[in-house]
C-alpha positions as CSV (number, residue, x, y, z in Angstrom):
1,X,0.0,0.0,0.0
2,X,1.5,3.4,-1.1
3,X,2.0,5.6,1.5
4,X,1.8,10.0,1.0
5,X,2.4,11.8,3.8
6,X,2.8,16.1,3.8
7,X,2.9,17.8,6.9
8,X,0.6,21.0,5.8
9,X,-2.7,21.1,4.9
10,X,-1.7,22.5,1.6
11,X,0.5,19.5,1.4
12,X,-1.9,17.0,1.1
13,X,-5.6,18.7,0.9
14,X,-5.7,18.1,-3.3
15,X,-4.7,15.0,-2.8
16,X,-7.0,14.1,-0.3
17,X,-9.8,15.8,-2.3
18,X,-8.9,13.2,-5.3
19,X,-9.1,10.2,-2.8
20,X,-12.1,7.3,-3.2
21,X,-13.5,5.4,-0.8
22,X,-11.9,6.8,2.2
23,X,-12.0,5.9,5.7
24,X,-10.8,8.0,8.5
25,X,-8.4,6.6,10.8
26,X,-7.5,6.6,14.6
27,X,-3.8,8.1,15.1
28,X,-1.5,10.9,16.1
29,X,-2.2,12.8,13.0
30,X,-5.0,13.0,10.4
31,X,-4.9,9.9,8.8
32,X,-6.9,8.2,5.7
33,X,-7.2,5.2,4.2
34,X,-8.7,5.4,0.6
35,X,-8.1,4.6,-3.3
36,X,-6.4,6.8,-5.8
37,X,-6.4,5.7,-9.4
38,X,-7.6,2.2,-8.2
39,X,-4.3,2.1,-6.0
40,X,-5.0,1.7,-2.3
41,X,-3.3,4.6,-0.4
42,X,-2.7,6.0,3.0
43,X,-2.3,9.8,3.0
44,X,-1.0,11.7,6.4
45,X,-0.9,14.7,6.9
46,X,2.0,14.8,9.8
47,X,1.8,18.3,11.3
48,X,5.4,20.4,11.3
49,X,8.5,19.1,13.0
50,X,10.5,16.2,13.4
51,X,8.4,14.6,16.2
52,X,5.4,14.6,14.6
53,X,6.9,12.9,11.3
54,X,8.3,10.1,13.2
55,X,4.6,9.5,14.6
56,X,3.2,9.7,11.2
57,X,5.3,7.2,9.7
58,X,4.6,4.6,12.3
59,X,0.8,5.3,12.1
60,X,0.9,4.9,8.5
61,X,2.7,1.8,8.7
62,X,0.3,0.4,11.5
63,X,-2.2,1.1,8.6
64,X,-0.9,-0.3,5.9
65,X,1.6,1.3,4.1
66,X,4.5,-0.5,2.6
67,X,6.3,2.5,0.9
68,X,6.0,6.5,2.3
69,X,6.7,9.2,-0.3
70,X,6.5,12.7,1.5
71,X,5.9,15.3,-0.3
72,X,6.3,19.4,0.4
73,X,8.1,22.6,0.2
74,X,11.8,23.3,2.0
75,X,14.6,26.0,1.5
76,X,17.2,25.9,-1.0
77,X,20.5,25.4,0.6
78,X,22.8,24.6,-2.6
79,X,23.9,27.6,-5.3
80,X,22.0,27.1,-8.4
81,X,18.9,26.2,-7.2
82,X,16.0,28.6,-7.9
83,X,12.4,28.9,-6.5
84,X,9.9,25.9,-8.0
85,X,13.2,23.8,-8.4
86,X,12.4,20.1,-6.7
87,X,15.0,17.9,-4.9
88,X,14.8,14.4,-3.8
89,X,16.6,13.2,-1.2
90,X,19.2,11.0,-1.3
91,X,20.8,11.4,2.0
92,X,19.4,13.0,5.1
93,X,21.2,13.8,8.5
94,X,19.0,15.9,11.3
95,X,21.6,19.2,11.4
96,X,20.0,20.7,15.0
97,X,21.5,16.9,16.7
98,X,24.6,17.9,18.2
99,X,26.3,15.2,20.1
100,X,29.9,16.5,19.7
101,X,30.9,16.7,23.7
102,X,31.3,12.6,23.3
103,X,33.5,12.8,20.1
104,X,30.6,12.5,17.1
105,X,30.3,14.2,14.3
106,X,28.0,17.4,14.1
107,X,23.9,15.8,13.2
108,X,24.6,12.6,14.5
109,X,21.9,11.3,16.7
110,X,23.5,8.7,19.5
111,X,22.8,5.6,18.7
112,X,22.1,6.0,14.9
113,X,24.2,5.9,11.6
114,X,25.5,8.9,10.8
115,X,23.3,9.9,7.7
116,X,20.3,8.0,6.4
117,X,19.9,6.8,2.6
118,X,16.4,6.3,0.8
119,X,14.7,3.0,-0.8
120,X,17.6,2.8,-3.6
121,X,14.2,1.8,-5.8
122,X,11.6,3.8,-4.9
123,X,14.2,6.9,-5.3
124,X,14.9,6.2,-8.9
125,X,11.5,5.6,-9.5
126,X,10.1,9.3,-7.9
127,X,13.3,10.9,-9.4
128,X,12.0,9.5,-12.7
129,X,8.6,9.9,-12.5
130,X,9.5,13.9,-11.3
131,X,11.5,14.4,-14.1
132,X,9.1,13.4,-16.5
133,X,6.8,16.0,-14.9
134,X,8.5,18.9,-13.4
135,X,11.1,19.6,-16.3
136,X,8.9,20.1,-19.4
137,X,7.6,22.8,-17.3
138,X,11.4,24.4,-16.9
139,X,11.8,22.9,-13.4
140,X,15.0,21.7,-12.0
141,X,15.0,18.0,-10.5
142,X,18.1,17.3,-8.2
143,X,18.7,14.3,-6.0
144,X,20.7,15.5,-2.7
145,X,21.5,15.8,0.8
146,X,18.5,17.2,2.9
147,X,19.1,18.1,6.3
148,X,16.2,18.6,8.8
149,X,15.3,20.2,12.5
150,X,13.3,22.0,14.5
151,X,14.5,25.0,13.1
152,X,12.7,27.8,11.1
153,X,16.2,28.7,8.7
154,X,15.9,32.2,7.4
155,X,19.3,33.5,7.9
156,X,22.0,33.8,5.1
157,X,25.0,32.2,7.4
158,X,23.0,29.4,9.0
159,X,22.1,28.1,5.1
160,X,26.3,28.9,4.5
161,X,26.9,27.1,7.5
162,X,24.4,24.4,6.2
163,X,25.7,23.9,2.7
164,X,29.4,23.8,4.4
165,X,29.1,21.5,7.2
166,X,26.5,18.7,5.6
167,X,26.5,19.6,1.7
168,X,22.8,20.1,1.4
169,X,20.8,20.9,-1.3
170,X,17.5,21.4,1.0
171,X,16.7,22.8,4.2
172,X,12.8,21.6,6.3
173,X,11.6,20.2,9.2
174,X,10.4,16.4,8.8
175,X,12.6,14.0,6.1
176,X,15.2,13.1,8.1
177,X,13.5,12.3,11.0
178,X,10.8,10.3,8.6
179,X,13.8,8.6,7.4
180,X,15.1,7.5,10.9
181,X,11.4,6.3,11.6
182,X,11.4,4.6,8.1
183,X,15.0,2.7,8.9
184,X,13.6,1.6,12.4
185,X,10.6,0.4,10.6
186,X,11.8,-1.1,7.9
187,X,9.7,0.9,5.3
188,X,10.8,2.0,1.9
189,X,10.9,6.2,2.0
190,X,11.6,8.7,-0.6
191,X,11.4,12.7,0.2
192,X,10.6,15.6,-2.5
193,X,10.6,18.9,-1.6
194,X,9.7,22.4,-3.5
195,X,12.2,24.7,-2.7
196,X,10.2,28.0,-2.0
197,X,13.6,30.2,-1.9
198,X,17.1,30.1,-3.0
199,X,20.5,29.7,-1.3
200,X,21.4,33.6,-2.7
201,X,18.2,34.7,-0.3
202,X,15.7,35.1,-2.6
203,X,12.2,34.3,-1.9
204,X,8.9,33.9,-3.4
205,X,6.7,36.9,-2.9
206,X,3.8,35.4,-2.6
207,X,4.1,32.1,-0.7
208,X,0.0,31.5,-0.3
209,X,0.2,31.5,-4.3
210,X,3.5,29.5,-4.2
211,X,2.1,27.1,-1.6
212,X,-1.0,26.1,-4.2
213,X,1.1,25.6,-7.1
214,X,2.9,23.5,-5.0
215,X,-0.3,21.2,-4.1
216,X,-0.8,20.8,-7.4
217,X,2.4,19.6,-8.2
218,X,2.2,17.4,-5.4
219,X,-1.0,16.0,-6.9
220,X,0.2,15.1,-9.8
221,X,3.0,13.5,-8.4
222,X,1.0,11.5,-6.0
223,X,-1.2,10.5,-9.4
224,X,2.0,9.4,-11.3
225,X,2.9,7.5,-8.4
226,X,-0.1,5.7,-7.7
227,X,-0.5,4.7,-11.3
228,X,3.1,3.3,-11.1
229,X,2.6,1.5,-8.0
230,X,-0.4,-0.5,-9.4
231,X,1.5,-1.5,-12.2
232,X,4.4,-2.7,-9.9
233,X,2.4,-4.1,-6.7
């Protein structure tokens, strides 16, 4: 069962609108079970932050899911990246876990590996499926580093200190600890994210207008995936 999780309402309310047969589920989060295309799907919608990710993903598996594909918007933290580019993870690391007083390297959590890698298949297949979609319409598609935390980044020398320390492409709040989750739970994952700004400080001027395009760019994604998933399951 495909798995979509976004932690916004504007993440996920398209999809969710596009949904058959739904059922509402008990959990931490809102949480639906329903069809799209044909292909049975459960679609979260996490709420911000690291914590509530990590919930998410165990909810969703408890429901079901067998793959998770989150889908949402992020900062640019790599030069030549522009506003509506898309990057899909291909290595995450949580850059607000600092556990360098015992001798580990900075965004380590204690305990862990020291980064986190994505479903080698499921990434080439949303990397594929994004590219088909996203550069017709004069959108760059990137696989990279994302780094995550509890952290709102809006300063120029936090994304410098970003793009020096981890070599990140993207900057949010929820993959990394999604992908942690997904490791422990032995889940597929895959993480795409809309970059709503770029690493030279530029930023969309409208973000309630950027945040829709966005949902319907996640839609179609989630569509493209679905259809694939059928024709793979």
């Amino acid at each position: 069962m495909l798995g979509l999780m976004g932690a916004m309402e504007d993440e996920v309310r398209l999809i969710r609108a596009d949904l058959d047969d739904v059922e509402e589920l008990d959990g931490p989060c809102e949480l639906l079970r329903g069809r799209l295309d044909g292909t049975p799907v459960v679609l979260a919608k996490c709420g911000i932050g690291k914590v509530n990710a990590a919930l998410a993903a165990s909810a969703m598996v408890q429901a079901g899911a067998t793959r998770i594909v989150f889908t949402g918007v992020a900062g640019a933290v790599a030069p030549g990246l522009g506003i509506g580019d898309v990057v899909v993870g291909n290595r995450f690391q949580q850059h607000d876990a600092d556990d360098t007083a015992f001798g580990n390297p900075i965004g380590t959590v204690p305990g862990e590996p020291p980064y986190w890698e994505p479903d080698p298949v499921l990434f080439a297949l949303v990397l594929d499926v994004l590219r088909a979609l996203e550069e017709p319409r004069g959108h760059q598609v990137v696989a990279g580093p994302i780094v995550s935390g509890d952290q709102f980044i809006a300063q120029a020398e936090k994304v410098a200190w970003l793009r020096a320390t981890f070599g990140a492409s993207a900057v949010e709040m929820e993959g990394a600890a999604l992908a942690q989750a997904a490791n422990r739970l032995g889940v597929p994952f895959a993480v795409v994210r809309i970059l709503s700004d770029s690493a030279d400080g530029d930023a969309v001027a409208d973000f309630p207008a950027f945040l829709n395009n966005a949902a319907h760019r996640g839609r179609d994604l989630a569509h493209a995936l679905a259809r694939q998933h059928r024709l793979t399951a």
